[in-house]
N, C-alpha and C positions, 0 to 999 in steps of 0.2 A: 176630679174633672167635672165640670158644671155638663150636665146633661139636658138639661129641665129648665122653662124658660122661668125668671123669676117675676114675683106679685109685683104691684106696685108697693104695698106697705115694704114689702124686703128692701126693694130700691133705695126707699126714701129711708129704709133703716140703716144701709150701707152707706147713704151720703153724710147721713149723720156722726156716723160713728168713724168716717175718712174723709173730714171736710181738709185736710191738705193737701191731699192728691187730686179732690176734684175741684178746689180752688186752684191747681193746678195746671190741671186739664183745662178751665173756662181759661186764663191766663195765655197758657199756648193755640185757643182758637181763634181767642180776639189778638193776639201775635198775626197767626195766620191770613184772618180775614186783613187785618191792616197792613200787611207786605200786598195783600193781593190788591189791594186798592188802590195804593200805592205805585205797585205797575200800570192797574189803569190807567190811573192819572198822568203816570208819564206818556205813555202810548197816544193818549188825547193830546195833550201839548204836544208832542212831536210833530202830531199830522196838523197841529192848528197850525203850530210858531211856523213849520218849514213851507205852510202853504200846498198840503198834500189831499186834494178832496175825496171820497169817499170812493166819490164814482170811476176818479183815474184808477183806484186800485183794487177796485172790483173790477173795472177794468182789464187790469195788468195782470192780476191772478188767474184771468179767463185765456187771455195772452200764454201764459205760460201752461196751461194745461193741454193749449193746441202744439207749443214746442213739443211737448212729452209727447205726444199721440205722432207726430211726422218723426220724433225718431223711432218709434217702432213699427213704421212702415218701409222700410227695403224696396228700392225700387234701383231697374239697372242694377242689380250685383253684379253680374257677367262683365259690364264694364266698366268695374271699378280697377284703379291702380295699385294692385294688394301689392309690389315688389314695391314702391313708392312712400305707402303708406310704412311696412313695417323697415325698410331704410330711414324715414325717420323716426320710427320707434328706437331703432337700432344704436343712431346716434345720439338721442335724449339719453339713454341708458350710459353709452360711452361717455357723456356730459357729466352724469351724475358720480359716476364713477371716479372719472378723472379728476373732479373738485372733490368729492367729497373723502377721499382716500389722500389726498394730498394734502388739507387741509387740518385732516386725521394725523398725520403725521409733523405737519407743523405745530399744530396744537397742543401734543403732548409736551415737549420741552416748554412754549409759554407759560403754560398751566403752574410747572413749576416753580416760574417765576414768579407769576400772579397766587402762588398757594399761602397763608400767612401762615401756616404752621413750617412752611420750608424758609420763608425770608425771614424768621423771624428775632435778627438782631436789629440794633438803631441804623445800623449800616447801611439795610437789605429792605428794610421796612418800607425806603421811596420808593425803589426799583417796583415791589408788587403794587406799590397804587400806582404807578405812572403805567404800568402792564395794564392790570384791572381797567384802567382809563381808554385807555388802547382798544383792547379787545368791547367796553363798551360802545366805542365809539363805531368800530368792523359792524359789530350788531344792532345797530341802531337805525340802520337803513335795509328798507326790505330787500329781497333777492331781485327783486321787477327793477326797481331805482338802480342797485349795480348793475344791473344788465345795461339800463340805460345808457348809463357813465361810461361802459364798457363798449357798448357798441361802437359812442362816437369816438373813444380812444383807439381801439383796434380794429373797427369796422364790424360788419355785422359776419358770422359765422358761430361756431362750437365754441370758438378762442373765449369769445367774449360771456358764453356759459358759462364755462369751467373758471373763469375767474369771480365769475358773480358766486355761484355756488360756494370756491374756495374763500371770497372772501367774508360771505356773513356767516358761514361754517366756522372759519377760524375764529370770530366773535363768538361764536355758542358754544361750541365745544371749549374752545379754553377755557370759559368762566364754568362751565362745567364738572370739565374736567377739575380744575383748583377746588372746585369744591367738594369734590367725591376726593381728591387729597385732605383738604380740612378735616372732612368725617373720619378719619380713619383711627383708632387705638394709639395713641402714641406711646403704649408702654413695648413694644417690639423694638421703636428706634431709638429709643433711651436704652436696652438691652444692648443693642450693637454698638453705640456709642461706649457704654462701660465695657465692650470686650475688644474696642480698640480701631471700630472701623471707619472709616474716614465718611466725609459727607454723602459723596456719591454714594458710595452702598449703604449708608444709610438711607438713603432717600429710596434707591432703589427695591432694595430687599425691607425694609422696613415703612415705605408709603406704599410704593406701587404694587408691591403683591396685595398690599390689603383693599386699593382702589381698582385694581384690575380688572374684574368683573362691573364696575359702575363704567368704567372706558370703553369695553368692550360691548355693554347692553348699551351705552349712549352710541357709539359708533356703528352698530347693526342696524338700530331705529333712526339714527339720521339717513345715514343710504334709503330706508326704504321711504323716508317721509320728503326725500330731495326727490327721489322718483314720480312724488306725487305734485310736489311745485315744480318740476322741472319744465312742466308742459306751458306753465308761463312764460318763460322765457321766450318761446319761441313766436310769442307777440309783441316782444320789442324786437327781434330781430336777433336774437341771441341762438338761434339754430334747435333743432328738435321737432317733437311731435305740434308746439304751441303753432308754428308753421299751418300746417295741417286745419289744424281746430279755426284759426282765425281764415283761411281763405276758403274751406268749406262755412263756416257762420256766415261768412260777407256772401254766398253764395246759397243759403237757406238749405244746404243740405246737411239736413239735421239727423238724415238717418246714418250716413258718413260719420259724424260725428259721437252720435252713438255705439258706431262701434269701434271708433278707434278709443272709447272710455270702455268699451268692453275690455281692449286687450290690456289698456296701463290697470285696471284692475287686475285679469288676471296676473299680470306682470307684479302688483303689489303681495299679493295672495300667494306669489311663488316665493318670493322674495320674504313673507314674513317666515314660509316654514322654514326655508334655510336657516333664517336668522333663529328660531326655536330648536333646530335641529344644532347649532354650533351653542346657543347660550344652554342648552343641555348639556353638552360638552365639557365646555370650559369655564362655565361658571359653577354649575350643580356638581358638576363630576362626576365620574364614572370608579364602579365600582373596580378597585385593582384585588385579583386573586391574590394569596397569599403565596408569599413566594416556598420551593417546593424543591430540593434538592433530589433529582431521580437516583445520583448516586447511592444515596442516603436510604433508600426507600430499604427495609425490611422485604432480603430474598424472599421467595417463597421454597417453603422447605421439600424437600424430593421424598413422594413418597415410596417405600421400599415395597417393591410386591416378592 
């Protein structure tokens, strides 16, 4: 271990005698300085071409620092509407619930449609790109946009959540899910296949126990991460806490706002340990005792006094 600072001649001795690694090193700094430059220059163009001056957004960042300071000013608690506020905490929860569980379960069977290791004869081959297509298509419009579409179909309420939620869920977890089916060992289902068992259980006992744990960690972190966009919704009209947040905004009470992001935090924070506390469970596993016949157990012998 170098303790002791080194001369110059050692230096220039060391560069000498590992000119590949410090041709190296100069290579990766002028790398570095030319990414960095790089971003400048896009950051410059940005604010030229869009027409953004210097002053608006020193401006605007000044702007923002006074929001941050009025939400941590509390004023009126005593007459704030807490049964109001966490009612729609309550039903954002029930939103994310209801699409994203539902969705979870529709998604599973697509998945296998869209899986190429499960369609994979000339037959079966359309069916998963015309699936894949499908479920592109579900994912390709944000959650905010189906809300829209949703609102003006079924009017505004929860209805029109739980469908936005369910429908670009079932776009991402399907193509998901198909893919944590592709990743999986296919020497188990070629096993089952030679000892006679037909497709289903092949698919079952041979894909999905090896993809079960990729289902089940994708289906804990969408619930907790629909929790966290759900609050949009409730700015088109699609019901929940987003309610809330846009008619306290239009109404500058920024410390309301602050804390109804207090609670959908804690609410994530509870929500990730369960989800730690089940993928411990069911994906690591838990240790099983060995099993123990009391019958079995070696009497203990009677001593004779």
């Amino acid at each position: 271990m170098l303790t002791e600072s080194l001369s110059s001649a050692a230096v220039a001795e060391i560069k000498r005698s590992n000119p590949e690694l410090f041709s190296a090193q100069r290579r990766y700094l002028r790398s570095l300085a030319l990414m960095g430059i790089a971003v400048l220059a896009y950051y410059l163009f940005f604010f030229h071409f869009y027409g953004i001056p210097w002053a608006t957004t020193l401006h605007g960042l000044s702007e923002i620092g006074r929001y941050f300071i009025r939400m941590f000013v509390w004023q009126n608690v005593s007459q704030w509407p807490f049964m109001y506020y966490f009612s729609q905490v309550g039903i954002t929860l029930a939103i994310v619930f209801a699409g994203t569980i539902t969705a979870t379960f529709l998604a599973l069977p697509l998945s296998f449609l869209a899986a190429r290791n499960v369609m994979s004869t000339p037959l079966l081959k359309p069916i998963a790109l015309i699936v894949r297509r499908v479920l592109d298509v579900l994912r390709g419009l944000d959650m905010a946009i189906w809300g829209l579409i949703f609102v003006r179909a079924v009017g505004m309420g929860p209805l029109a959540g739980v469908l936005s939620i369910l429908v670009q869920d079932l776009g991402l977890l399907g193509k998901l899910y198909a893919e944590g089916h592709e990743a999986v060992e296919r020497s188990p289902s070629r096993g089952l296949r030679a000892l006679g068992a037909n497709p289903l259980q092949t698919h079952r006992f041979g894909i999905f126990t090896q993809s079960f744990p990729t289902f089940l960690a994708l289906s804990l972190y969408q619930i907790e991460s629909n929790t966290r966009s759900a609050a949009v919704l409730g700015f088109v009209g699609a019901g929940g806490v987003g309610l809330v947040y846009a008619e306290n905004m239009r109404l500058w009470n920024w410390d309301v706002v602050m804390f109804i992001t207090i609670i959908m935090v804690v609410i994530v924070m509870i929500m990730d340990k369960i989800s730690s506390m089940l993928r411990a469970k069911y994906i690591k596993g838990e240790d099983i005792p060995v099993y123990e016949d009391v019958n079995k157990r070696p009497k203990p012998m009677a001593v004779k006094h």
